[in-house]
C-alpha positions in Angstrom: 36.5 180.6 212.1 35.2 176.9 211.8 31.4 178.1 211.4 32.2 179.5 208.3 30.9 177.1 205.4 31.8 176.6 201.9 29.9 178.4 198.9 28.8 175.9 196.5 29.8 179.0 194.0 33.9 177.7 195.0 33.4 174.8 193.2 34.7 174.4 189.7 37.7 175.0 187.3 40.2 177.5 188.0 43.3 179.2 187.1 45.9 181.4 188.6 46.6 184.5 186.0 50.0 184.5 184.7 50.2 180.4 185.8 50.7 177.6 183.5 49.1 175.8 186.6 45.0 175.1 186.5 43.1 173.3 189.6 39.6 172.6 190.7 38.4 173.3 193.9 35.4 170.6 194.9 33.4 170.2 197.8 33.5 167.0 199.8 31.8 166.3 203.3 31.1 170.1 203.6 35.2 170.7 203.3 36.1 172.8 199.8 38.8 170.9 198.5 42.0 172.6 195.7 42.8 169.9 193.6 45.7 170.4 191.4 46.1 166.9 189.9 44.9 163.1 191.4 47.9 163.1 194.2 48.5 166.8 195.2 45.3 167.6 196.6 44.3 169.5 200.0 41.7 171.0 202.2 41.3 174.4 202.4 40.9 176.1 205.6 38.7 178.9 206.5 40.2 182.2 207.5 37.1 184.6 207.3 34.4 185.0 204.8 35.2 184.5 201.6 38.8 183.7 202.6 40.8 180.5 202.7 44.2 178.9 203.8 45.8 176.2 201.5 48.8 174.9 203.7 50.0 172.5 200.5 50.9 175.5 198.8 50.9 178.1 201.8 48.7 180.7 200.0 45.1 182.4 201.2 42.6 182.6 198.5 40.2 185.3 198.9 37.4 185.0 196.7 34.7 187.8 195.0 31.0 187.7 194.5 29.2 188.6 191.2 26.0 190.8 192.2 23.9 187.3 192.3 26.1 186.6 195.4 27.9 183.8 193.3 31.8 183.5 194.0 33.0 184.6 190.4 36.4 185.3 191.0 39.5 186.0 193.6 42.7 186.4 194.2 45.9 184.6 195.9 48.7 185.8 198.1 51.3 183.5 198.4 55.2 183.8 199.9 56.3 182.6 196.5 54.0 184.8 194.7 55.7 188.8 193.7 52.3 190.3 194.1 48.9 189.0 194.8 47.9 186.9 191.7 44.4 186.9 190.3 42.1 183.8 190.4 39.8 183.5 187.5 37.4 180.7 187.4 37.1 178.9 184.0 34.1 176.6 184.8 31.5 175.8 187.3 30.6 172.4 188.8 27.0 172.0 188.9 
């Protein structure tokens, strides 16, 4: 689904639950970017609404909207994940 776009709600701070791990997810070019430090860093790559592929890590992110329609929240599935983790976002990017 490449006509699917980027909220600007995805950017910000974020952090897997039960992870010692935070990252940021940014925007660049139009292109929503998980950045866990300044060298492991990759696009993510639309699935559906809402939902995202990271092939660094090999994990969809599906993301949920607070009643304002901002993304406040999500979860990850990953094949070296037990069960679906949630995401919880600890900080927006203006």
């Amino acid at each position: 689904t490449p006509d699917v776009k980027p909220h600007a709600t995805m950017a910000g701070d974020w952090r897997i639950e039960g992870m010692p791990w935070p990252f940021s997810i940014s925007i660049r070019d139009g292109v929503p970017v998980m950045v866990w430090n300044e060298i492991r860093q990759g696009s993510l790559l639309p699935v559906g609404d809402d939902t995202w592929f990271t092939p660094f890590d090999w994990a969809t992110l599906t993301f949920e909207r607070d009643a304002q329609g901002a993304i406040s929240g999500g979860s990850m599935t990953a094949a070296w994940l037990d069960k679906p983790a949630k995401l919880l976002k600890v900080a927006s990017t203006p």
